[in-house]
C-alpha positions, 0 to 999 in steps of 0.5 A: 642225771639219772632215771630216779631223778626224773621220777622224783620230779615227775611222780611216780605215777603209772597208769595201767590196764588189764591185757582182759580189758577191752581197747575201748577202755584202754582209748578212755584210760589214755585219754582220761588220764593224757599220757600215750601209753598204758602198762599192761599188768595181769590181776597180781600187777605183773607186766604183761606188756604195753599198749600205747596210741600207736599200737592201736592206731596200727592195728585200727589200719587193719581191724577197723572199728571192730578194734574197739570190742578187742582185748588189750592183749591183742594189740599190746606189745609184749616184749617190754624193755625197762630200765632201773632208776640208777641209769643215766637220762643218756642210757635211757635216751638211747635204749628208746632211739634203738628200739623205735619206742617213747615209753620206758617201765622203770624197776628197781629189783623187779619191782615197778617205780615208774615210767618216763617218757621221750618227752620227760627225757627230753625236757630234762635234758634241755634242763640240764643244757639251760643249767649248763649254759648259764654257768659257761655266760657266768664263766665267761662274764667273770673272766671279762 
């Protein structure tokens, strides 16, 4: 299964924040929308990083509440790794495992199509081993 086929399934909707917002907007972005993570796109949509709850739950530790009145661009992470819609669920799976991280950028020539989770990866995975199984009982059902 490839990337393209997880957005086809899940949508290709990416929910952002600018890195200038503070991390109280970002708390009420990822709430309202309920995902763990937020692109973080300058004023042109270009990536500038990701924030996700651990970020800010890790900077919290250290910050306080005075977290809140931050810039997104304080507690975002900057390196971002991506993948493209042609790579393998597998790929994906373990870019995410080797760099400790659960949300993954999804783009197709330089341009943004998405974003896939550990849990998205992880769902359709599992879909694809029920599919599997199934066919193996219906194979051992035919033979008997």
């Amino acid at each position: 299964m490839r990337i393209a086929d997880i957005l086809t399934y899940k949508g290709r909707t990416v929910h952002t924040v600018l890195p200038y917002s503070d991390v109280e907007a970002a708390v009420h972005a990822l709430h309202g929308a309920g995902v763990g993570a937020l692109l973080v796109c300058d004023d042109d949509g270009k990536i500038c990083g990701i924030v996700s709850e651990r970020d800010i739950v890790r900077a919290l530790v250290t910050r306080g509440s005075q977290l809140l009145r931050a810039s997104v661009a304080d507690v975002m992470t900057r390196n971002v790794a991506t993948c493209g819609p042609d790579d393998s669920l597998t790929h994906a799976m373990a870019q995410m495992t080797r760099g400790r991280f659960r949300h993954l950028p999804v783009l197709d020539k330089g341009e943004l199509v998405g974003l896939v989770s550990i849990g998205d990866l992880v769902k359709h995975r599992l879909r694809e081993m029920e599919l599997q199984t199934g066919v193996l009982r219906d194979l051992v059902i035919a033979k008997s």
